[in-house]
GUNU-579883 format. One line per 3 residues: number of its first residue (from 1); their letters; for each residue x, y, z of N, C-alpha, C. Coordinates in steps of 0.1 Angstrom, whole numbers. Last residue first. Layout:
! GUNU-579883
NUM	a	X:Y:Z:X:Y:Z:X:Y:Z; ...
***
This chain:
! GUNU-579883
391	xxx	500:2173:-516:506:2189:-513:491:2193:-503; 502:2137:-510:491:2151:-517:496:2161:-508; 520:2115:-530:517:2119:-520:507:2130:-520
388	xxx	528:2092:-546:513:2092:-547:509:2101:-537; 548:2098:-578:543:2101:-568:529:2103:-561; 560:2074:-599:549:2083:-595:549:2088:-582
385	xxx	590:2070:-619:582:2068:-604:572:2082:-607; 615:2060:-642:605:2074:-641:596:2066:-627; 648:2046:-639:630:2048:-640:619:2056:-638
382	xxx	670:2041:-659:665:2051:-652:648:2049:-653; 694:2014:-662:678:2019:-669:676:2030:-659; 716:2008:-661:719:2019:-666:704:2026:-668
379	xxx	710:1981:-652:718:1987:-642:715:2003:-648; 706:1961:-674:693:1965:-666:698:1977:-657; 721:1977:-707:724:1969:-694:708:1971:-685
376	xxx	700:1983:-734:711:1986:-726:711:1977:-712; 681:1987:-754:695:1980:-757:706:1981:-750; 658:1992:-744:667:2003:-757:678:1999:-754
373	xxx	641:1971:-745:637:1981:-752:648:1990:-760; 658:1960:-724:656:1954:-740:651:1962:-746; 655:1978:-705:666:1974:-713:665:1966:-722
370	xxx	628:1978:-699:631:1991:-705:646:1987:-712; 623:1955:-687:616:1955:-703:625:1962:-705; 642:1956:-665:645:1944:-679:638:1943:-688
367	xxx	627:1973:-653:641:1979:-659:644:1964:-666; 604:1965:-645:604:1973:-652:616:1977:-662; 615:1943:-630:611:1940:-644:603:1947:-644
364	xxx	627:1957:-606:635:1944:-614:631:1942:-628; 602:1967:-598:611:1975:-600:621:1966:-613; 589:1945:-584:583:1952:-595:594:1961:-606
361	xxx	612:1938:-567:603:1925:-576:602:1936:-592; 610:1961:-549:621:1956:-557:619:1950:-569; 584:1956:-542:587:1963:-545:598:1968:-555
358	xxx	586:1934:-530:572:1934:-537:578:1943:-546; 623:1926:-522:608:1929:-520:604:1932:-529; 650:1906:-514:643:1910:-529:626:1919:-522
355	xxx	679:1915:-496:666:1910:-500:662:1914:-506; 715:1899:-500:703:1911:-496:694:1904:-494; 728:1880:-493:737:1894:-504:725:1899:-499
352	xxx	747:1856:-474:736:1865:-477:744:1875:-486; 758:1828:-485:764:1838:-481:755:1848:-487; 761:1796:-489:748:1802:-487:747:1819:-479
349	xxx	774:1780:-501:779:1786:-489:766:1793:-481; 771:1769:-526:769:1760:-520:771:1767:-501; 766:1801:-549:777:1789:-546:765:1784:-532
346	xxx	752:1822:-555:747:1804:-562:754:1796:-554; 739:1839:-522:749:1835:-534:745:1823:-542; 707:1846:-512:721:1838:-512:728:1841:-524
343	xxx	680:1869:-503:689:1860:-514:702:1861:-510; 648:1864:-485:665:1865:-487:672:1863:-501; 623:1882:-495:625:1867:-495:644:1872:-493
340	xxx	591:1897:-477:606:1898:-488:610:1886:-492; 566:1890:-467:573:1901:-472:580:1910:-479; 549:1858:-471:560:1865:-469:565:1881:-475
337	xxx	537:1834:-473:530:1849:-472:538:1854:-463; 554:1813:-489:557:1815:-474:545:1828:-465; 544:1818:-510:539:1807:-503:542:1802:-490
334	xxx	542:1846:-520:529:1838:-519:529:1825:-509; 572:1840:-521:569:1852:-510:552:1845:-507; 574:1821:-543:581:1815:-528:575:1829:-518
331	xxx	565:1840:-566:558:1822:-559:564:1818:-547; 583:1859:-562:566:1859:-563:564:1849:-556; 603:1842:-571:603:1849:-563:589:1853:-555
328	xxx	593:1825:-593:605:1818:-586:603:1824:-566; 597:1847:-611:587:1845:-609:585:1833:-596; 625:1855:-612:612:1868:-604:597:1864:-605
325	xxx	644:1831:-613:639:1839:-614:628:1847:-605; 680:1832:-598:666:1825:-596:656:1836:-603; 702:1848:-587:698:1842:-608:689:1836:-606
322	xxx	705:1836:-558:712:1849:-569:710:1847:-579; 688:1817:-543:699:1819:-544:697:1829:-561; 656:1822:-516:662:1820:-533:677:1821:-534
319	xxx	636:1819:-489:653:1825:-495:653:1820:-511; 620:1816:-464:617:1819:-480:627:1829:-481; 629:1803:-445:621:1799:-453:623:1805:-467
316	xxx	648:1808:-417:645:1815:-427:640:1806:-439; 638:1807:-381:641:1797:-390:642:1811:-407; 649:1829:-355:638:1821:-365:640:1819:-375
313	xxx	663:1835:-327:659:1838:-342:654:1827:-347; 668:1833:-302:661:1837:-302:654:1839:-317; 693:1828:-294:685:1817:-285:671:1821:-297
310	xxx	710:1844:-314:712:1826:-316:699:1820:-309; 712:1863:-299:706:1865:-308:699:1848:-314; 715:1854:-261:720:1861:-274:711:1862:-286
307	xxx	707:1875:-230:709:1859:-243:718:1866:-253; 669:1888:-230:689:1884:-219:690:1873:-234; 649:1914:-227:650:1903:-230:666:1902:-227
304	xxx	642:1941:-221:643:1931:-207:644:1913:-211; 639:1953:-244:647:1955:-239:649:1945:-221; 633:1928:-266:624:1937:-260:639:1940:-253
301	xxx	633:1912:-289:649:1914:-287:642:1931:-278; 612:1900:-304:624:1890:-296:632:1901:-288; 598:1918:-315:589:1916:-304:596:1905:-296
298	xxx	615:1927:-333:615:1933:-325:609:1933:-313; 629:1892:-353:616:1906:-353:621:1918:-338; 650:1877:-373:644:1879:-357:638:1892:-361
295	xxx	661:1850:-392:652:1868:-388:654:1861:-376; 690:1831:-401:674:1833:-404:672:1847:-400; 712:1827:-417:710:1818:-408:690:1821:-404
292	xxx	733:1826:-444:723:1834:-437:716:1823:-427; 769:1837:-437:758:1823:-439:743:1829:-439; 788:1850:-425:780:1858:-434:775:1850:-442
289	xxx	801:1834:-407:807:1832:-418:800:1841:-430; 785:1837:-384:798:1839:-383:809:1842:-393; 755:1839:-393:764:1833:-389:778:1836:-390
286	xxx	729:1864:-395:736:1854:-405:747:1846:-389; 692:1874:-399:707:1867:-386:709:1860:-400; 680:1903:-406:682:1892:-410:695:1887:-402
283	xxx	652:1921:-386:669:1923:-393:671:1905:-395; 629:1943:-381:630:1929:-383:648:1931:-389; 620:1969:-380:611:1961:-371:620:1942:-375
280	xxx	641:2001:-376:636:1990:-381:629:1980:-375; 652:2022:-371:640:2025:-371:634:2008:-379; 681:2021:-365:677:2019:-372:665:2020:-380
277	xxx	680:2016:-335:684:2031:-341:680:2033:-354; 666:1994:-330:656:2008:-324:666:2022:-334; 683:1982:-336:671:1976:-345:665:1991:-340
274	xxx	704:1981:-320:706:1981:-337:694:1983:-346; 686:1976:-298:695:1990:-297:699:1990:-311; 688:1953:-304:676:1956:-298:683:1974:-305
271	xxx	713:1940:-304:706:1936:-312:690:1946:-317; 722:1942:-274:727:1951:-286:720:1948:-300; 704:1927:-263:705:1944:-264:710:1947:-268
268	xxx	714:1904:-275:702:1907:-274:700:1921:-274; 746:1901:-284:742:1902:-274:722:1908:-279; 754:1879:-313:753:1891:-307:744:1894:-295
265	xxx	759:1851:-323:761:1856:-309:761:1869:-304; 747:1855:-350:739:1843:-340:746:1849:-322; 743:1887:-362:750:1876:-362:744:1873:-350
262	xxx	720:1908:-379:724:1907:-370:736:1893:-369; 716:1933:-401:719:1925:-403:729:1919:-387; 690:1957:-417:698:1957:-408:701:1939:-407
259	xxx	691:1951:-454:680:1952:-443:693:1954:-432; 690:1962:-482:701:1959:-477:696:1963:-462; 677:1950:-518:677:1958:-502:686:1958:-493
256	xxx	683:1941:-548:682:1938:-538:684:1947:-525; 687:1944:-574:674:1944:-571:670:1941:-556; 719:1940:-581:711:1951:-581:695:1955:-576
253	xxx	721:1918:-583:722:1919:-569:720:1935:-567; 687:1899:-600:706:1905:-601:708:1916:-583; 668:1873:-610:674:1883:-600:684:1886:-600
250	xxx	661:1873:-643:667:1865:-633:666:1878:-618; 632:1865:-664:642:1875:-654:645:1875:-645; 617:1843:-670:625:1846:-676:636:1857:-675
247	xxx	590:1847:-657:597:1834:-654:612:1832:-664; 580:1874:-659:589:1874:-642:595:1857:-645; 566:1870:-685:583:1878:-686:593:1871:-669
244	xxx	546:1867:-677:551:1854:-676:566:1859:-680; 533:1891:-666:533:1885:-657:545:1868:-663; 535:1905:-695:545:1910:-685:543:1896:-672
241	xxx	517:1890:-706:529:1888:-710:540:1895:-695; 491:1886:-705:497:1886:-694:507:1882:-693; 477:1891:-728:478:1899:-722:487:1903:-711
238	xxx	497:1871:-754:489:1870:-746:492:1886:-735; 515:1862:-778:516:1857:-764:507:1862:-751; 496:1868:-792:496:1846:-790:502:1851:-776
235	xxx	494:1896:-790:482:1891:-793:486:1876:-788; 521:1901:-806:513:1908:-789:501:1901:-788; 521:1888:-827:532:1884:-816:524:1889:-804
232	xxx	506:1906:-841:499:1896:-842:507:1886:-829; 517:1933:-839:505:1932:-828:503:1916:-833; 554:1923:-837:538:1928:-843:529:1926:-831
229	xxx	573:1920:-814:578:1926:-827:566:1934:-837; 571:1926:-785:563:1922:-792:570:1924:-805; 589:1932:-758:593:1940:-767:584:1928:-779
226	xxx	584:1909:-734:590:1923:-735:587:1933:-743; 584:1888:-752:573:1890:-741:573:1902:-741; 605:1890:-771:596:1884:-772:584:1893:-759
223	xxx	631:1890:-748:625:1900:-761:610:1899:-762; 627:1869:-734:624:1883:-727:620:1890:-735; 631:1847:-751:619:1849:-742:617:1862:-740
220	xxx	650:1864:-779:652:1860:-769:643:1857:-759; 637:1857:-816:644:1865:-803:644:1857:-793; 619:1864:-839:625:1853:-833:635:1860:-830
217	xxx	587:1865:-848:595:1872:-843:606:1862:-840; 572:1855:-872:568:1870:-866:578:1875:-862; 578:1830:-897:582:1835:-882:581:1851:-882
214	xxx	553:1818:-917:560:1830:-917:566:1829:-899; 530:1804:-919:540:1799:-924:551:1809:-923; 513:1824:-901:508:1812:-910:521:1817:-921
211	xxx	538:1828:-872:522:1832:-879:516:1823:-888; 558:1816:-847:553:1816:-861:538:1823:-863; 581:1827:-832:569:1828:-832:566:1824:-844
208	xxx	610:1811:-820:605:1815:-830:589:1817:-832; 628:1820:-787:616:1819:-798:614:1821:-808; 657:1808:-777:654:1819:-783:640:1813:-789
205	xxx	662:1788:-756:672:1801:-753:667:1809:-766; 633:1778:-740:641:1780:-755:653:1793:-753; 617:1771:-718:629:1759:-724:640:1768:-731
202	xxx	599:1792:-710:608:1783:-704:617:1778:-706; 587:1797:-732:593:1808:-730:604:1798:-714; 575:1773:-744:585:1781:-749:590:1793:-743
199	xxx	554:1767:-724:567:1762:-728:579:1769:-735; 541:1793:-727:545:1793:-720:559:1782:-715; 528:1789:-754:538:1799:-753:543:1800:-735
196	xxx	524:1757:-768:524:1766:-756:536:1779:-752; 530:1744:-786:519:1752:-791:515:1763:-776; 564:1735:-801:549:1734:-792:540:1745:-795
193	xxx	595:1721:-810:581:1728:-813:570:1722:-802; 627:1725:-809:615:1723:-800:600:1726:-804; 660:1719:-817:644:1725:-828:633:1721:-817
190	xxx	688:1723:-805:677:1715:-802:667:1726:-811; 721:1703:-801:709:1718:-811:697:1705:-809; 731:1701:-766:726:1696:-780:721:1712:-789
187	xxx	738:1695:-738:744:1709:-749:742:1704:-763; 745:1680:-717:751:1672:-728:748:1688:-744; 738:1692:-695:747:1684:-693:754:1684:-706
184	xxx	711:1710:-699:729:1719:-695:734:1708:-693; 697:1695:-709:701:1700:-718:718:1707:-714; 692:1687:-683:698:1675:-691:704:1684:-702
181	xxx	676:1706:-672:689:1698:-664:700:1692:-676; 653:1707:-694:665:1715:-690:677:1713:-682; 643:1681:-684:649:1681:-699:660:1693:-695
178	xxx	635:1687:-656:645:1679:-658:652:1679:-674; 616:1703:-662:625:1710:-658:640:1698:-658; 599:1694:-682:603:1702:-684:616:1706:-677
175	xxx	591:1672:-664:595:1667:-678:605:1681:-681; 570:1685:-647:587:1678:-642:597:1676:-652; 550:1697:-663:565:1707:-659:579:1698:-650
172	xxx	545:1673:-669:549:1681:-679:560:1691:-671; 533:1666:-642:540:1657:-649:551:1665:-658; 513:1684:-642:525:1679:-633:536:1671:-637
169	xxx	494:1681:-666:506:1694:-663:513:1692:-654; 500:1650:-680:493:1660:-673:498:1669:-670; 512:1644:-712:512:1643:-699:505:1648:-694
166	xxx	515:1654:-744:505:1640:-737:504:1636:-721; 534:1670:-745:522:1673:-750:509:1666:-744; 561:1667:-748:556:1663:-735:541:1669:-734
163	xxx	572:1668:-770:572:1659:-767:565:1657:-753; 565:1687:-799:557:1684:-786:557:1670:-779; 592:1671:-816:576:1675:-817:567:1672:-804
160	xxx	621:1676:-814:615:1673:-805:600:1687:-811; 652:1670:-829:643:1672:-828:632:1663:-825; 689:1678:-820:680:1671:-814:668:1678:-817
157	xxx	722:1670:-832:710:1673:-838:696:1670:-827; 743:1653:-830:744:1669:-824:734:1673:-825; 737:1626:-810:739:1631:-821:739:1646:-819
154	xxx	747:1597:-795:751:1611:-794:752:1620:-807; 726:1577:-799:740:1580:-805:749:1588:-807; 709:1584:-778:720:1572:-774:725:1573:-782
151	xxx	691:1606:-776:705:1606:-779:713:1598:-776; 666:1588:-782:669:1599:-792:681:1608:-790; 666:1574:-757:667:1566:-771:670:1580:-779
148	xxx	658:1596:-738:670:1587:-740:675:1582:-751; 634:1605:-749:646:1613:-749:656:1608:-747; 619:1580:-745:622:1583:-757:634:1596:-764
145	xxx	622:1575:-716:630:1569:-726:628:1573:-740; 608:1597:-712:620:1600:-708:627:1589:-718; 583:1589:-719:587:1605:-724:599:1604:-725
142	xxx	579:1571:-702:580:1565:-712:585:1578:-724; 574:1586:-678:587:1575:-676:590:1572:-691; 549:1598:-681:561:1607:-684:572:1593:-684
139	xxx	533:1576:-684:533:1584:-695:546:1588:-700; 545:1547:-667:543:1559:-669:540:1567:-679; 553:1514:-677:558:1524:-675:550:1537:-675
136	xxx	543:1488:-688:544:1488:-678:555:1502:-671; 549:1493:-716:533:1491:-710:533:1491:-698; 579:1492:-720:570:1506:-724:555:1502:-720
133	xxx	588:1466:-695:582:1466:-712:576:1481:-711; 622:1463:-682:607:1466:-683:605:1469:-700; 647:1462:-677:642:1453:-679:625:1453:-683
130	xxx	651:1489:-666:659:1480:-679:655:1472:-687; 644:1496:-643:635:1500:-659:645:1493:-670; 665:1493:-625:648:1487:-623:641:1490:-637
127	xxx	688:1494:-641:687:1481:-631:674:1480:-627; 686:1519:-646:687:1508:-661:687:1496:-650; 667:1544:-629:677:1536:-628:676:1528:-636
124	xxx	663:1578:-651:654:1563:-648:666:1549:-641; 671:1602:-656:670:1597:-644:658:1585:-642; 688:1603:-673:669:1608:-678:666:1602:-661
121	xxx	707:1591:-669:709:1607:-673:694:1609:-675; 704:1564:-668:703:1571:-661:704:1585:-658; 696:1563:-699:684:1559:-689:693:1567:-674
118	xxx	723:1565:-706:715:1575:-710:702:1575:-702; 739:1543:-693:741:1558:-690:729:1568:-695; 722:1526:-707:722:1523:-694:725:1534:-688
115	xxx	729:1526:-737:718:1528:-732:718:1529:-718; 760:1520:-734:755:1533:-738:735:1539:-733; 754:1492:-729:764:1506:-715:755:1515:-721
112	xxx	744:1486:-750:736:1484:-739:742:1496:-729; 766:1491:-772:751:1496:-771:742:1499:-759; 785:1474:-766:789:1490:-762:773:1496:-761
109	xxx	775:1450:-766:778:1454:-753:778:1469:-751; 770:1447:-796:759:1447:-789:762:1453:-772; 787:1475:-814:789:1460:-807:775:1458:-796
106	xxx	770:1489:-839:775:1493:-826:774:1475:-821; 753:1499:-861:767:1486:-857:771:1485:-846; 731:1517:-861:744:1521:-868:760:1511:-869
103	xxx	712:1502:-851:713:1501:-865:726:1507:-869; 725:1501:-823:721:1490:-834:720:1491:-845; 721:1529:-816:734:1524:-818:735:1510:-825
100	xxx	688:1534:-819:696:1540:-830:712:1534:-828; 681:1509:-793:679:1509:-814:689:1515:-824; 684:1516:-770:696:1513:-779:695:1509:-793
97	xxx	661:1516:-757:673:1525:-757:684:1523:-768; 651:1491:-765:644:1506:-769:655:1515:-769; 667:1479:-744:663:1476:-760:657:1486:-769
94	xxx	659:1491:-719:668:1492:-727:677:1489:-746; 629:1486:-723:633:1496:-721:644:1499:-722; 624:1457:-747:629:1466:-731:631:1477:-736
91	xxx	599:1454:-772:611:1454:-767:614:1462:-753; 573:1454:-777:575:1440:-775:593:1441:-772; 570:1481:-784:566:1474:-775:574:1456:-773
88	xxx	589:1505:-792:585:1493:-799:581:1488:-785; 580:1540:-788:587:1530:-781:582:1520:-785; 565:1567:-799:569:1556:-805:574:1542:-802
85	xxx	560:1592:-784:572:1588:-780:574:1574:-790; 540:1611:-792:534:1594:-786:548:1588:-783; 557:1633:-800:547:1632:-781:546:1619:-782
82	xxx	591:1623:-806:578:1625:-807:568:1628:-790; 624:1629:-809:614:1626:-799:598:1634:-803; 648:1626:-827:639:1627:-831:632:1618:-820
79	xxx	689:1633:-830:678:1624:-832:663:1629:-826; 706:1627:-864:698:1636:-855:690:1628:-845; 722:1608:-876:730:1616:-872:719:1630:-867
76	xxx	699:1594:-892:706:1588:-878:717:1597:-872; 692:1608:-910:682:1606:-900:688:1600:-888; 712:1605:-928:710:1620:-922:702:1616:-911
73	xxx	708:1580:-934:723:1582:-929:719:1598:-924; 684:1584:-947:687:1572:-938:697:1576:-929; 691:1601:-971:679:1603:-958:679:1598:-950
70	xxx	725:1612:-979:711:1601:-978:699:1602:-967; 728:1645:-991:729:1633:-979:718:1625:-980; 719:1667:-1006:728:1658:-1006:735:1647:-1001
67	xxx	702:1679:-988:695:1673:-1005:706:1667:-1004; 720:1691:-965:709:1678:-968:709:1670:-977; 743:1705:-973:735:1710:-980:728:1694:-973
64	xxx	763:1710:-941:764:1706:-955:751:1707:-961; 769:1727:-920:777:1729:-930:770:1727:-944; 755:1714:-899:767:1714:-898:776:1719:-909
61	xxx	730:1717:-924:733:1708:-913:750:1705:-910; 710:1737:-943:724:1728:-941:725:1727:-926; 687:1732:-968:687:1735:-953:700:1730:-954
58	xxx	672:1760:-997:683:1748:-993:681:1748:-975; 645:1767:-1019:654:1764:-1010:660:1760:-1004; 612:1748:-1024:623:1757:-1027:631:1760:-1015
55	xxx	601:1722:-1012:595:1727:-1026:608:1736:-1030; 615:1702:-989:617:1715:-987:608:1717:-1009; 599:1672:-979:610:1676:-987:607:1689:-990
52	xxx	600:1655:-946:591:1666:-955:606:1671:-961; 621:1644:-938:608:1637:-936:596:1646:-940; 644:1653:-933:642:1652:-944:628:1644:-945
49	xxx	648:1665:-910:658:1655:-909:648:1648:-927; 639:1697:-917:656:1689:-910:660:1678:-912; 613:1692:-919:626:1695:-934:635:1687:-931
46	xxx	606:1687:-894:605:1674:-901:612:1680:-918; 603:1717:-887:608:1707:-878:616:1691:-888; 584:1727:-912:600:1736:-904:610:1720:-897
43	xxx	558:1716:-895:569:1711:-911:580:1716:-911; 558:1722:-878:560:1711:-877:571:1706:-885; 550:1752:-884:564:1749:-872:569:1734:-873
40	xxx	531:1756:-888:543:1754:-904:553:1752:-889; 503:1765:-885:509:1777:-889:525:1770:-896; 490:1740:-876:486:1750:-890:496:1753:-891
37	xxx	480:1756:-842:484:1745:-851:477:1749:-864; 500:1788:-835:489:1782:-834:488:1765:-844; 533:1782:-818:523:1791:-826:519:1780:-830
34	xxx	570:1782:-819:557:1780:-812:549:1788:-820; 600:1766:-812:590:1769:-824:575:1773:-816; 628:1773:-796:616:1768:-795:609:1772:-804
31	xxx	661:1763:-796:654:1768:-800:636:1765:-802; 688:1757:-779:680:1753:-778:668:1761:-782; 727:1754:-787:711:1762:-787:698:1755:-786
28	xxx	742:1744:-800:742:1739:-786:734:1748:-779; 755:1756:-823:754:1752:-819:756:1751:-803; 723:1779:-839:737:1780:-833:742:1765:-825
25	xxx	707:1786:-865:707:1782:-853:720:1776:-848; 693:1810:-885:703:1801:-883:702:1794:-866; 662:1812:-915:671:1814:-898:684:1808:-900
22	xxx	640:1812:-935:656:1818:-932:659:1823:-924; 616:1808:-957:618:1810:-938:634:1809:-945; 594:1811:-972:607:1819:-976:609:1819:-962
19	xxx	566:1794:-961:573:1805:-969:583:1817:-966; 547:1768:-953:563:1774:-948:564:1787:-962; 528:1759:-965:527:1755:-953:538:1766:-948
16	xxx	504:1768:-986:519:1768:-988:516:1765:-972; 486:1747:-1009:489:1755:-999:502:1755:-995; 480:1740:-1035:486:1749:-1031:488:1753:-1019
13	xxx	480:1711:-1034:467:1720:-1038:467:1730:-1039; 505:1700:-1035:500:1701:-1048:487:1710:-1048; 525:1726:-1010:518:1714:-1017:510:1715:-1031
10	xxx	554:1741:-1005:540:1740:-1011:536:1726:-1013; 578:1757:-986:575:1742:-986:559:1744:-989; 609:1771:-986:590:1773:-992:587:1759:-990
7	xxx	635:1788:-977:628:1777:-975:615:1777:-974; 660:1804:-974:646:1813:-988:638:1794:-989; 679:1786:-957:680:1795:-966:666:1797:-978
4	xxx	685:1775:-923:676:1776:-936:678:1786:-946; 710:1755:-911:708:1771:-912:697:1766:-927; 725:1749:-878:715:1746:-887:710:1757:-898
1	x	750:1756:-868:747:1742:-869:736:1739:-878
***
C-alpha cells in the first residue's frame, strides 16, 4: 500500500532529516514510527501525503508514484489526525465530522449519516455530541472526533502524529485501546508516529525504530524488544525490555497447568479424597458443561464436611481468556494477589483449558524470546533450567 524507495529528505542548511529510507507497508497494517524527537519519523509521516516534499527518491501510494498526483486530491484520499486534533471551532461536532465528505461533494445528507456512524464507531453518541461545539468537549472526546473526521471518507490511508500525546495517561491508554478496537473494525494502513516506545509496542503490528534519520530496526514488537537489531535499538527501548515484551506475548495453551478439576455436584468426599490422592491443596470447579465456575481449597472439603461441591466453592476472579497477554496476566495475579490465574477459551462459553502460574508466566517468555531468536515455533523451544538443589 505504501512503499518508499532510496527517500532523502535535505534541507537548504544541510541537514538531512531522512536518509535513503526504503520500506513497504502492507495493506491494513498498522505501522508505528518511534524514536527520539529529531530523528525524521515526522517528516517520513508528512512525505506521504506530500506536506514535506521528498529531496531524492520516489514514495507510491497504492501503486502510484505521488510526485504525480495533485497534492489536494492526494491529501483527501488519506486521512491525517494530529495531537492538537485541529477541530474548526465555530463548527459542530458533526460538522467537523464531515469536512473531508464536503469538500469532496458529497450530498449534504449522505455527509451527515456518514459523520453520525463514524462518531458512533469512536464511540461518541451523534445525538448527544452532534450538536456540540470542540470547546465544550474533553481533551480525549475531541481526540476521537478527530479520528472520526479523518476517516469519514473512508480512506485507505491513515496518518496519525502523536495523536494522543496531549491527554493524561488515563485517558491515553483508553484512547489507545479503543483506537485498536476500531482499527480491527475498519483495517486501515496506518503510519503512527510517537515518541513512546511503549505506545508503539502496543498499537503497531510492526516498529520502525528510528536513529537520526535512519530506521535501526523494523520488525515485529516482540522482535524488537526480544531480539535488539543494534546496541543503539537496545539502549531507546530500554533496560526493561524483557518486562514490556509480557505486553506483546500472548498466552498459548501450551503455557498452561493442568490443576485437579472438580464439577458443582460432586459429592464433598469425593472431592476431598480427589484432592488428598492428588497431593493437592486447591482444584478448580467447573460446571457441567466444563464452564469454569470457580476453586475450592482443602480447608472446604474436610472429611466431616456433607453436600456438594456447588455449596461450597468460591467465586473465580482472576481468569483471562486464551491470547490475553502475559502482561494482562501479571497484572490480574498482582491484583487479585493471586497464585495462578484460570484461563478460558476466547469463545463466549467460558470452557476452562488450564492455569497460567508465576512460573509458567516466566517460562512463556523465555521461549517467545528464544523463538524469535532462532526462528522457530514457541512449542519446539527447549529450555535449559537451573538447578537450585544441594548434593
Amino acid at each position: 500500500m505504501i512503499r518508499f524507495e532510496h527517500v532523502t529528505k535535505r534541507y537548504a542548511d544541510g541537514t538531512t532529516a531522512v536518509d535513503d529510507l526504503s520500506f513497504e507497508v502492507s495493506q491494513g497494517e498498522l505501522i508505528t514510527l518511534v524514536g527520539p524527537s529529531g530523528c525524521g519519523k515526522t517528516t517520513t509521516m508528512k512525505m506521504v501525503n506530500r506536506l514535506i516534499e521528498p529531496t531524492e527518491g520516489r514514495i507510491f501510494l497504492d501503486g502510484d508514484d505521488i510526485s504525480a498526483i495533485d497534492p489536494v486530491q492526494l491529501r483527501r484520499r488519506i486521512g491525517y489526525v494530529i495531537q492538537q486534533v485541529g477541530l474548526f471551532p465555530h463548527k459542530t461536532v458533526l460538522e467537523n465530522t464531515a469536512t473531508v465528505p464536503h469538500l469532496l461533494g458529497w450530498q449534504r445528507a449522505k455527509g451527515r449519516r456518514r459523520a453520525a456512524e463514524l462518531l458512533d464507531l469512536v464511540g461518541l453518541d451523534p445525538s448527544v455530541y452532534g450538536d456540540r461545539y470542540p470547546e465544550q468537549l474533553s481533551g480525549g472526546q475531541r481526540q476521537r472526533v478527530g479520528v472520526a473526521r479523518a476517516l469519514a471518507a473512508d480512506p485507505p490511508v491513515l496518518l496519525m502524529d502523536e495523536p494522543f500525546g496531549a491527554v493524561d495517561p488515563v485517558v491515553r491508554d483508553h484512547l489507545q485501546s479503543e483506537f485498536l478496537r476500531l482499527q480491527a473494525a475498519v483495517r486501515k494502513t496506518v503510519l503512527f508516529v510517537t515518541h513512546d516506545i511503549e505506545e508503539a509496542v502496543r498499537l503497531g503490528d510492526r516498529i520502525a525504530v528510528y536513529g537520526q534519520g535512519r530506521i535501526e530496526q523494523f520488525d515485529a514488537p516482540a522482535a524488537v524488544l526480544g531480539t535488539p537489531a543494534t546496541p543503539y535499538v537496545a539502549d531507546f527501548v530500554g533496560a526493561d525490555r524483557g518486562l514490556k515484551r509480557l505486553s506483546v506475548t500472548p498466552i498459548e495453551e501450551g503455557d498452561l497447568e493442568q490443576p485437579p478439576v472438580l464439577h458443582l455436584d460432586d459429592p464433598l468426599r469425593r472431592a476431598a479424597a480427589k484432592l488428598a490422592e492428588e497431593g493437592a491443596r486447591w482444584a478448580v470447579v467447573l460446571d457441567s458443561n466444563d464452564n469454569l465456575h470457580g476453586w475450592i481449597s482443602t480447608d472446604r472439603t474436610g472429611s466431616s464436611a456433607s453436600g456438594t461441591v456447588r455449596e461450597h466453592a468460591r467465586r473465580m476472579d482472576a481468569w483471562l481468556p486464551l491470547g490475553a497477554s502475559l502482561k494482562q496476566a501479571f497484572a490480574t495475579m498482582l491484583q487479585h494477589d493471586a497464585g495462578w490465574i484460570a484461563v478460558i477459551d476466547k469463545e463466549e462459553t467460558g470452557r476452562f483449558l488450564g492455569v497460567l502460574t508465576p512460573a509458567r508466566l516466566h517460562e512463556a517468555l523465555r521461549r517467545s524470546i528464544d523463538a524469535d531468536a532462532q526462528d522457530i515455533p514457541r512449542t519446539e523451544v527447549e529450555l535449559e533450567t537451573i538447578s537450585l538443589s544441594r548434593r
